[in-house]
N, C-alpha and C positions, 0 to 999 in steps of 0.2 A: 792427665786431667788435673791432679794433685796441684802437678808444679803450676800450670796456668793460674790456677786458684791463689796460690798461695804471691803469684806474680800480678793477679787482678789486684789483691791484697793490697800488696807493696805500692803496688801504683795509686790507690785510692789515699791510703795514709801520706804518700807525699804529695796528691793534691791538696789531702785536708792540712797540710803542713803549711803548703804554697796559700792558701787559702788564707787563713789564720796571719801569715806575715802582711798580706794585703789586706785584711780587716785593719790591723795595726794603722797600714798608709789611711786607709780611709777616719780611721776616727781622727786623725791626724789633719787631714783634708777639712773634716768637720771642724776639730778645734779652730783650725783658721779663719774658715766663715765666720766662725762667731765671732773672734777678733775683729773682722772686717766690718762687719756688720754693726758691731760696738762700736768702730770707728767712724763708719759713717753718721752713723746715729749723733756720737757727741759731735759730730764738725756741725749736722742741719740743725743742732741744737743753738749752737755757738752763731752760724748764720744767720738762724732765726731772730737770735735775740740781737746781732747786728744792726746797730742803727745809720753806722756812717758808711753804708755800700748802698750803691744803688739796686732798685729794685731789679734793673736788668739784669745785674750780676749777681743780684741773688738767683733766677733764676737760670740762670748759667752755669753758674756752679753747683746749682742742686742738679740740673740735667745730665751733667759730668759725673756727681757721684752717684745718682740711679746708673747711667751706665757702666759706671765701671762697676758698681755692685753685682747690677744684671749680668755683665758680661760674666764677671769670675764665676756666680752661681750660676749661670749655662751648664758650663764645662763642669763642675760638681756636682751638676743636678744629672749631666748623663754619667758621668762616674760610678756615679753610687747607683742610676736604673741598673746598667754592666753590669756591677756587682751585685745587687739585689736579685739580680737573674739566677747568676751563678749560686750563691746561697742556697739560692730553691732550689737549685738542681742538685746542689750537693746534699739538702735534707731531704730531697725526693729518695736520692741514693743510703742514706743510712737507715732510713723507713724500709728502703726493700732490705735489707741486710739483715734486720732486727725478722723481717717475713721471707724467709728463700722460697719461698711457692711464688710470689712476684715478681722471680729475677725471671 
């Protein structure tokens, strides 16, 4: 029983290892958005104040970049739900640890 324990252990700590390296991707993922999001931001600003495009192509290429914005923050946006799952599962598990009448 000892050794199972102490093998529960080992496995938990290299979750929370695995864990902790993929927080890293994620805030990494976030840094990015924010780039993009700054990017987009200066080009609708830059469009905006465009005098010599037509209005069609102004709304062309804002459509474009809502898209592409929308699209990349899709796939970030379920990223980080994943991970926000996982988190809670792993502070559910350190909650029971700190209580062993809960395991």
């Amino acid at each position: 029983m000892e050794g199972q324990s102490s093998g529960d252990a080992l496995a938990h700590l290299t979750d929370a290892v695995a864990i902790q390296a993929e927080l890293v991707q994620h805030r990494l993922a976030l840094e990015w958005a924010k780039t993009l999001l700054e990017r987009v931001l200066r080009n609708w600003m830059r469009l905006e104040t465009h005098e010599d495009i037509a209005y069609e192509d102004k709304v062309t290429s804002q459509i474009n970049m809502v898209d592409e914005a929308t699209d990349t923050l899709w796939h970030l946006h379920k990223d980080l739900g994943r991970f926000s799952r996982l988190l809670k599962d792993h502070r559910q598990y350190l909650s029971q640890i700190r209580d062993p009448l809960t395991l």
